[in-house]
C-alpha positions in Angstrom: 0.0 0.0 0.0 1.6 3.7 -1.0 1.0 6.2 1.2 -1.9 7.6 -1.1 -4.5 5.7 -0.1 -5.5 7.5 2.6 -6.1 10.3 1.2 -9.2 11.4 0.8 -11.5 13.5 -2.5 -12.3 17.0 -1.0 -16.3 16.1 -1.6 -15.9 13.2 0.7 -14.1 15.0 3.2 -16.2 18.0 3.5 -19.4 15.0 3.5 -17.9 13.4 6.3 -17.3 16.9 8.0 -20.9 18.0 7.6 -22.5 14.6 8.7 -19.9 14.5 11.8 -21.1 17.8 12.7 -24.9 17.4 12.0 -24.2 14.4 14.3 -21.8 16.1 16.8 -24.7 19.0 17.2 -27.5 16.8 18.2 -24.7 14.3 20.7 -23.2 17.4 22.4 -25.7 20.4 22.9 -23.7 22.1 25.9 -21.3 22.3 23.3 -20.7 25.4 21.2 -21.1 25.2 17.5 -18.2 27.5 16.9 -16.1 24.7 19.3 -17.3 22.0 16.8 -16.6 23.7 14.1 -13.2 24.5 14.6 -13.0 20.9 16.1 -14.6 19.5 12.7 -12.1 22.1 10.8 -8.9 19.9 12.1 -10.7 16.4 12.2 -11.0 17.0 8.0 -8.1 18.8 7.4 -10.2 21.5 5.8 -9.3 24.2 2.9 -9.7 27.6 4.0 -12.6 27.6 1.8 -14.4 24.8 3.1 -13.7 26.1 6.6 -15.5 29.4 5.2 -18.8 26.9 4.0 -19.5 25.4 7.6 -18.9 29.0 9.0 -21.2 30.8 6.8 -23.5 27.6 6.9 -23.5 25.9 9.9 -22.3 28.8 12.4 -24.5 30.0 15.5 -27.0 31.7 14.3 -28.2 35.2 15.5 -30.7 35.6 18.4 -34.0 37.1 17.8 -35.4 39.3 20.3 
């Protein structure tokens, strides 16, 4: 085996990211999202880019009121 085989398509990495976090959101709510996030950022080993995505996407959201 070469040390290729590892690695992973950046589709299938940021898949695995969002289901991990989708997941790690509803297993850990006294957790912040911005925590998982970042946590989720590392786990990938993210672009800048797709870092940016789950930010703008999947960040805390604003409180109304």
């Amino acid at each position: 085996m070469s040390g290729v085989d590892h690695i992973q398509p950046s589709g299938d990495r940021m898949r695995k990211a969002i289901k991990w976090l989708s997941d790690a959101v509803l297993s850990h709510p006294d957790k912040s999202r911005q925590r998982l996030l970042e946590e989720a950022e590392i786990r990938f080993d993210l672009s800048p880019k797709e870092c940016e995505f789950l930010n703008c996407n999947f960040g805390e959201f604003p409180k109304e009121g």
